[in-house]
N, C-alpha and C positions, 0 to 999 in steps of 0.2 A: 504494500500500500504506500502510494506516495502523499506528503502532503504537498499543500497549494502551494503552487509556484515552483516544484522542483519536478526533472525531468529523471530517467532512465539514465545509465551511468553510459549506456551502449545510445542512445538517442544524440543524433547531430546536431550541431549548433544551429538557430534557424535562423535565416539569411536576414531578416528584418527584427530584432529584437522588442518587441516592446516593452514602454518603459517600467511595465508591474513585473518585467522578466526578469530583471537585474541588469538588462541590458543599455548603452546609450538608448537605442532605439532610433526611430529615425528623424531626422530634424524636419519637424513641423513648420517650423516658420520658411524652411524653402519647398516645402512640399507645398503647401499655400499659394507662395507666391509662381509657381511651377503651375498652379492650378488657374489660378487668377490669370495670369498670362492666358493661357491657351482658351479660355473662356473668350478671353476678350479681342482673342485674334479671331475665331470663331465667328464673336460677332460684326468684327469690321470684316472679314472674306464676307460674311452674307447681306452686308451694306454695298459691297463695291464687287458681288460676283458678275452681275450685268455686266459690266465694264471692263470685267476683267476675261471676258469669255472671246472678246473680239480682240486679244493681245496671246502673245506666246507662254505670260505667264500661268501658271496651271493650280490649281488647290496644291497639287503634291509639291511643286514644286516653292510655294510660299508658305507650307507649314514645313519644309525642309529647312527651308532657309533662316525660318525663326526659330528650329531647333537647333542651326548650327549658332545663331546667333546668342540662345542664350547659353547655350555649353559656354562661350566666350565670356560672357559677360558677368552670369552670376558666378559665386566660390563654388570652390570642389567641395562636397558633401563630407569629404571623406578626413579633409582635414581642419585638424579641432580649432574652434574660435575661440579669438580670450577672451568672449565676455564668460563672465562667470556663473 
């Protein structure tokens, strides 16, 4: 019998910890803004898709480019911030 909150000694680490695991878990505040973004690109392609149907650019290829744009722009997930 295990109690709450502990796993199997043979059970894998699991790829997203949440925070009741013991684990970081995963950073909420860019998971948000990761969300918010793509929301809101969402809704300016379906403001200016008319427009954009008569040009070479494509849906795939302006939510590619706002993927590569924000990998560039926001932090790597992966490395720790100082705020405390």
């Amino acid at each position: 019998m295990l109690s709450k909150g502990r796993r199997p000694v043979n059970a894998p680490e699991p790829l997203f910890p949440l925070p009741h695991q013991g684990g970081e878990g995963p950073n909420l505040d860019l998971s948000m803004t990761l969300l918010a973004i793509f929301i809101a690109l969402v809704f300016l392609h379906s403001l200016v898709s008319g427009r954009l149907e008569r040009t070479v650019v494509t849906a795939p290829i302006l939510f590619t480019t706002a993927g590569l744009l924000i990998l560039l722009l926001l932090p790597d997930p992966s490395e720790p911030s100082s705020a405390p």
